[in-house]
C-alpha positions in Angstrom: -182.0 -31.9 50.7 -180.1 -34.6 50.2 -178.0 -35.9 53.8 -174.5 -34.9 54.7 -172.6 -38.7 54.5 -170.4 -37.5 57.4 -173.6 -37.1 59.2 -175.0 -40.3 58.0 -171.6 -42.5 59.6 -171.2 -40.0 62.6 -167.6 -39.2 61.8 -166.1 -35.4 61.0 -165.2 -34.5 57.9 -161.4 -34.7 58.7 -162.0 -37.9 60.1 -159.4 -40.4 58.7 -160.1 -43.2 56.5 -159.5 -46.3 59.5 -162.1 -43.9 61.3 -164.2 -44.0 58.8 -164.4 -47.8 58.2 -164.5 -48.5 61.8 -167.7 -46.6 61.5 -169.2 -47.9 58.7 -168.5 -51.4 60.2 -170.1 -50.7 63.3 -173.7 -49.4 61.8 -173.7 -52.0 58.7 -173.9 -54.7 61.7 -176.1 -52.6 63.5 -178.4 -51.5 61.3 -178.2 -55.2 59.0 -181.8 -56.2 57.7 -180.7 -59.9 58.9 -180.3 -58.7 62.6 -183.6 -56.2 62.1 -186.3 -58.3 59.8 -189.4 -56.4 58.1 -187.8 -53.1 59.9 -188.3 -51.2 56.6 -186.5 -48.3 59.1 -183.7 -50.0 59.6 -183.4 -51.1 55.7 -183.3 -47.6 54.4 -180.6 -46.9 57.1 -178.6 -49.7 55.9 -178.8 -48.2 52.5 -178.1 -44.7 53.6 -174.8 -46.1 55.5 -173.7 -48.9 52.8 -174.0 -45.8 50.1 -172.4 -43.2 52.0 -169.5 -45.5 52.8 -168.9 -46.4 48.7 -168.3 -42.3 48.6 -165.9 -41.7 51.4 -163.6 -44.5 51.1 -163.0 -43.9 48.0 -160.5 -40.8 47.7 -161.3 -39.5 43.8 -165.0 -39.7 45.2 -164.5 -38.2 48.6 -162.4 -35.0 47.2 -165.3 -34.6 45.1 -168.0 -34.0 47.4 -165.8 -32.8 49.6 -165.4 -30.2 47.2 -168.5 -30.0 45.4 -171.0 -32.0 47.9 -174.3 -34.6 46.2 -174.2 -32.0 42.5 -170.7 -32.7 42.2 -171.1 -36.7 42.5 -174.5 -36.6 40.3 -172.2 -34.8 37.8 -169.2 -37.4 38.0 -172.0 -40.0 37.6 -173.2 -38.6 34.4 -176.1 -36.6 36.5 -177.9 -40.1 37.5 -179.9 -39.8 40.2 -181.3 -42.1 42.9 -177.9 -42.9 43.9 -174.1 -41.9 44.4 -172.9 -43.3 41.1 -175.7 -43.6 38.8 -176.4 -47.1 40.1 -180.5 -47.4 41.2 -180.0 -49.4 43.7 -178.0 -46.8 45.5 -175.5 -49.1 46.5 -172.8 -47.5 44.3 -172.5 -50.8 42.1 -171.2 -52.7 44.6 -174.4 -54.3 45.9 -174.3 -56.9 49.2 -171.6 -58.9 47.6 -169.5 -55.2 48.7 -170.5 -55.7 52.0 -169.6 -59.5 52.9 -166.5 -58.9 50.8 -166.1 -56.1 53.7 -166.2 -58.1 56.5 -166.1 -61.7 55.7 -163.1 -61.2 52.3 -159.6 -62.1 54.4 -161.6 -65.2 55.4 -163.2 -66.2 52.1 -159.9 -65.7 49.7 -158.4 -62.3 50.9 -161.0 -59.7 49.1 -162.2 -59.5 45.0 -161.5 -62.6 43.3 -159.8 -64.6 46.1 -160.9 -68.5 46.4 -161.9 -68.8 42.5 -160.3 -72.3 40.9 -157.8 -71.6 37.9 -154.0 -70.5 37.9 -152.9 -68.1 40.7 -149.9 -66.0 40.3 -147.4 -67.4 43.2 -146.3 -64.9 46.0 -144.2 -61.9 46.1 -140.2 -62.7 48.0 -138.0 -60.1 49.9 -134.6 -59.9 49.9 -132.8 -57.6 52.1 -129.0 -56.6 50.9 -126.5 -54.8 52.4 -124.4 -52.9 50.5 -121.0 -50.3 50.9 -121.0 -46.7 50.3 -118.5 -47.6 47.1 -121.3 -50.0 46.0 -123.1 -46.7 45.6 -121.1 -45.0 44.4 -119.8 -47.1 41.6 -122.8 -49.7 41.0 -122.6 -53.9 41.1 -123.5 -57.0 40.1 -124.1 -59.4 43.0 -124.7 -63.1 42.9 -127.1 -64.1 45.7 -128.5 -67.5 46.8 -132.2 -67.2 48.2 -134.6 -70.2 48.8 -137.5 -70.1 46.4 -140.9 -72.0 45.6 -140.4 -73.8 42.1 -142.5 -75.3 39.4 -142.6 -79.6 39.9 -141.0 -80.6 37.0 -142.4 -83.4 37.4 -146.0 -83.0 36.9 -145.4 -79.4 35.0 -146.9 -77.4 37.6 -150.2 -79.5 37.4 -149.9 -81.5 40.4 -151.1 -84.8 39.3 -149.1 -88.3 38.4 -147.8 -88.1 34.8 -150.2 -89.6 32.2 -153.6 -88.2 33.9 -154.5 -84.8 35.1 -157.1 -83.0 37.3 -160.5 -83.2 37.2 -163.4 -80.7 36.9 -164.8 -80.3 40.4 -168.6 -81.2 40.2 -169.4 -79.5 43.1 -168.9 -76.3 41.7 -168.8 -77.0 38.2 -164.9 -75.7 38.1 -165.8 -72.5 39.5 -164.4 -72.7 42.7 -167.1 -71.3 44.7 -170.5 -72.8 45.8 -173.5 -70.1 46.3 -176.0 -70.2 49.1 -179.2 -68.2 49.7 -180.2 -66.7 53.2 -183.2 -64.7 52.7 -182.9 -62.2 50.4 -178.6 -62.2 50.1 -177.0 -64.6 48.2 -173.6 -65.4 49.5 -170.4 -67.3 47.7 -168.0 -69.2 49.8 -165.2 -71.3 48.5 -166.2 -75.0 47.7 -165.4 -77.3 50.3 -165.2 -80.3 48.0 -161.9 -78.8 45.9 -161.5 -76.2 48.9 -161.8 -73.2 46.4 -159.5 -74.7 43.2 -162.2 -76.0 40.8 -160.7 -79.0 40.2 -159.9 -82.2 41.7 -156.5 -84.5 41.7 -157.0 -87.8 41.9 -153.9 -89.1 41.6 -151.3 -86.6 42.9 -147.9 -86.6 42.4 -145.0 -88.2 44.2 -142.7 -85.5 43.7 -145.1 -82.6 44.8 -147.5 -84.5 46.8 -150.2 -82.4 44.3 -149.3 -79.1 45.1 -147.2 -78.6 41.7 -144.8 -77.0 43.4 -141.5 -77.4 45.3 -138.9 -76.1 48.0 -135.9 -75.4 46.1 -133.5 -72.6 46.1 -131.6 -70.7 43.2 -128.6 -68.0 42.5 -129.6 -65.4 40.6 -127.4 -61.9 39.9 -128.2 -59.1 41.8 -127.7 -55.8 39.6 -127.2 -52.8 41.9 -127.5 -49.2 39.9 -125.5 -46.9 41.3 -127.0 -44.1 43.7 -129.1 -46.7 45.9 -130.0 -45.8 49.0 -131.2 -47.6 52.4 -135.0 -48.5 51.2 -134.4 -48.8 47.5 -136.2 -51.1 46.5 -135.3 -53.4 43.3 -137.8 -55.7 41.8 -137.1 -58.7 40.0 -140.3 -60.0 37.9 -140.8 -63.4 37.9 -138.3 -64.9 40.5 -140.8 -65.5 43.2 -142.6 -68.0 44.2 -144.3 -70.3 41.3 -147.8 -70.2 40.8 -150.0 -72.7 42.0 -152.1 -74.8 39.3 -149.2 -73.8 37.0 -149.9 -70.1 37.4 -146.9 -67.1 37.1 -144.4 -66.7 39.2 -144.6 -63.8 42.0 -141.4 -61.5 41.8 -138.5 -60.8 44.1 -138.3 -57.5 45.4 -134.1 -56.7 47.0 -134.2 -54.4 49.5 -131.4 -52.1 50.2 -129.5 -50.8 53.0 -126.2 -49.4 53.0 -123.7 -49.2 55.9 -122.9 -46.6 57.6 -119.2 -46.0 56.3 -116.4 -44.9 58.8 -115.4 -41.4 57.1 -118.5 -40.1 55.4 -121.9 -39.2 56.1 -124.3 -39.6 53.4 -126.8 -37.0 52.6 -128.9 -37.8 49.6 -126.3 -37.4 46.7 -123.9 -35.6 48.8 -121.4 -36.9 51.6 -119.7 -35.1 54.0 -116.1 -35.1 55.5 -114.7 -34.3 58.8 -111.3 -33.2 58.3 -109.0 -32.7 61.0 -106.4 -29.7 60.9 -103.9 -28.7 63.0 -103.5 -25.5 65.0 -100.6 -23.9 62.3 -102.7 -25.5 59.6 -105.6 -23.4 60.9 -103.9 -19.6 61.0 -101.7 -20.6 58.5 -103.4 -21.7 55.7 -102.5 -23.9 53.1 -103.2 -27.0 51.1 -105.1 -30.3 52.7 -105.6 -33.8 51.3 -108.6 -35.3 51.6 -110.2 -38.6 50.4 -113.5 -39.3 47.9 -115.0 -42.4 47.2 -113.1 -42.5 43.7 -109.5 -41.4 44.9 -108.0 -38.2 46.7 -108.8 -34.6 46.1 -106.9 -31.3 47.2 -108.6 -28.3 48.7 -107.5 -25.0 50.1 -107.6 -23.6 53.5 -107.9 -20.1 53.7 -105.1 -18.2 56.6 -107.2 -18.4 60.1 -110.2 -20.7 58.9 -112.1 -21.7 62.1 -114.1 -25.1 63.1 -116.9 -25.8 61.6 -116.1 -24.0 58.3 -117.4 -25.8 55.1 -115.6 -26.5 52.2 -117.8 -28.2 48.8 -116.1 -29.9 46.0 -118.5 -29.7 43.5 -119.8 -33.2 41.6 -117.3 -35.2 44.0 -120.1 -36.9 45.8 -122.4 -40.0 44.8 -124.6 -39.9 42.0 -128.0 -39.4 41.8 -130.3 -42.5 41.4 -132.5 -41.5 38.5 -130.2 -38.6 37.2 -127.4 -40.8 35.2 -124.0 -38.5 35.1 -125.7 -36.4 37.7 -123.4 -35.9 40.7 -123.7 -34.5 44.5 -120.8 -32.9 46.4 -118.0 -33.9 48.9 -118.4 -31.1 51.8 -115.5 -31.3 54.0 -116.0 -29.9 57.7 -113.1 -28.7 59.2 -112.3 -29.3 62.8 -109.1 -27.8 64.6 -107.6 -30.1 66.8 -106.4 -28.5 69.9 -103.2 -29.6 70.5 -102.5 -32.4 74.0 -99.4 -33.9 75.6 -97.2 -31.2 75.0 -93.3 -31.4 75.1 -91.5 -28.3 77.4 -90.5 -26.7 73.9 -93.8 -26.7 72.9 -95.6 -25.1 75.6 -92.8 -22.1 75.8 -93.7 -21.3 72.1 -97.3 -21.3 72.9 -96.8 -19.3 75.8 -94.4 -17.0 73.8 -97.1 -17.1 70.5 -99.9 -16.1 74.1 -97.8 -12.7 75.3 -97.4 -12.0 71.3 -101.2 -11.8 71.0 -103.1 -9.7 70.1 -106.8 -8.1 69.1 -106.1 -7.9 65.6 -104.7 -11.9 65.8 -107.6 -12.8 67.8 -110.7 -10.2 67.5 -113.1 -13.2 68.9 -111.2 -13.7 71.6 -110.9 -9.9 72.8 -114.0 -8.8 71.3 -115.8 -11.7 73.7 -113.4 -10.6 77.0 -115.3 -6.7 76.4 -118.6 -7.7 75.8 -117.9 -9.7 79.0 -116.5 -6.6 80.9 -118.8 -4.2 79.9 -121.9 -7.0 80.9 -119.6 -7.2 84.4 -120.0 -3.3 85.0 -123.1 -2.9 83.9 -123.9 -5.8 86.7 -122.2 -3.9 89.4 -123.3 -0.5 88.7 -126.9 -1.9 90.3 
């Protein structure tokens, strides 16, 4: 029977992916046929651990023995045996080059492909914009001004003096990478001679100083679709930084983040309002203003409406981001302002409107004062 690959890194099967590399890492150096020569013991360990690793850090893979176990990965591998994915070396197809790539890749490039000569594509920029509430609401175009990393005109991106141009690397025959053999593993490093490009300028340029590129910066327009939110993120190919050896450009990615605004509260599509009303307004009834982002709107307040009651104008709030024509709601919270710094006049006619009171024009009020009473007796009856 075939070994549990949880049991083979000493992890449980919930374990998380970090936990799972931090593993692996620890018995690939352990168990490593450079630190444990002609230990055939040690070897098939090695094996066991590289292979069960190429399975569990790979999600499709791991949700399929997961669910399935070794028949459901001989299946997905068109029934191969001898290894987790048809390969016979039972390395999964990734071989030793997997492994240095593993622990030795953010030195050697930054993982697959990193430190070959040729055209890169320059790096990715970020851009972080602040924007209104009636930006959202309504959409803009904004001009910005950001620095960048630009092609040298000069030398077109190639880096070397007008007239001549770089040279083949003979080091590495233009590859990039030179290839040495410890033992039995054959390991690629960049070349030291172009330092990983392939090629070789002999006579830089002036304006670039060889690197074919240049600090510049650049204004570019911003277009903001409305129903952005704080962490929308807006990508704009091809304004990043220029590629070195004449590659593509990276892209400039505009992050959002709106202001808070000082009546509304945003919530997804919908904002909400707190509207203050006063204490006649409150028994009373009757029609309130109240703003929106696009003008003013009237609603109704029902006779004795208390705080905290919610009123929704429907498609009055922002629109939604992918959902053109699509609008939230304006909820407006209501919020009776008890009245202060009262005149003479004024308190007589609230202590007239007091004696005038009664259950049926306050049932909280007097149904609270017998639920208090009756708790009271109950209290001192023990």
């Amino acid at each position: 029977m075939s070994k549990d690959l949880y049991e083979i890194l000493g992890v449980p099967k919930d374990a998380s992916d970090a936990a799972i590399k931090k593993a692996y890492r620890s018995l690939a150096m352990e168990l490593h046929p450079d630190r444990n020569p002609g230990d055939k013991t040690a070897e098939s360990k090695f094996k066991e651990v590289n292979a069960a690793y190429e399975v569990l850090k790979d999600a499709k893979k791991r949700a399929i023995y997961d669910q399935f176990g070794h028949a459901g990965l001989n299946q997905a591998s068109g029934g191969g045996g001898g290894g987790f994915s048809g390969d016979p070396s039972g390395f999964g197809g990734g071989g030793f080059g997997d492994i240095f790539e593993e622990f030795f890749g953010d030195i050697f490039g930054g993982g697959r492909g990193g430190g070959r000569g040729g055209p890169q594509k320059g790096e990715d920029f970020r851009y972080d914009m602040t924007v209104s509430l009636e930006t959202v609401m309504h959409g803009a175009s904004e001009r910005i001004r950001i620095p960048s990393i630009i092609r040298c005109e000069t030398c077109r991106g190639s880096g070397a003096k007008p007239g001549s141009g770089p040279e083949t690397c003979s080091a590495c025959a233009g590859a990039g990478q030179v290839r040495t053999q410890q033992g039995f593993f054959s390991i690629s490093r960049p070349c030291p001679t172009c330092r990983g490009q392939g090629r070789i300028i002999r006579n830089p340029c002036n304006d670039c100083q060889g690197q074919g590129r240049q600090r510049s910066e650049k204004t570019l327009t911003v277009k903001i679709p409305p129903g952005v939110e704080t962490g929308t993120r807006i990508r704009l190919s091809g304004e990043g930084g220029a590629g070195p050896l004449g590659g593509p450009a990276g892209d400039l990615y505009i992050i959002i983040d709106v202001t808070p605004h000082p009546i509304f509260e945003r919530f997804g599509p919908d904002i909400l309002c707190h509207a203050p009303i006063t204490f006649p307004q409150a028994a009373l009834g009757g029609k309130l203003e109240v703003p929106t982002l696009i003008g003013r709107a009237i609603v109704t307040l029902p006779a004795g409406v208390q705080t905290g009651k919610r009123l929704v104008l429907r498609g009055k709030g922002l629109p939604h981001l992918n959902r053109p024509g699509v609008y939230g709601d304006l909820v407006v919270e209501v919020r009776v302002e008890t009245p202060v710094t009262l005149t003479k006049r004024q308190r007589e006619l609230l202590q007239e409107f007091e004696q005038l009171s009664n259950q049926e024009s306050q049932p909280e009020s007097h149904s609270f004062l017998g639920r208090v009473k009756d708790f009271l007796d109950k209290m001192s009856s023990k």
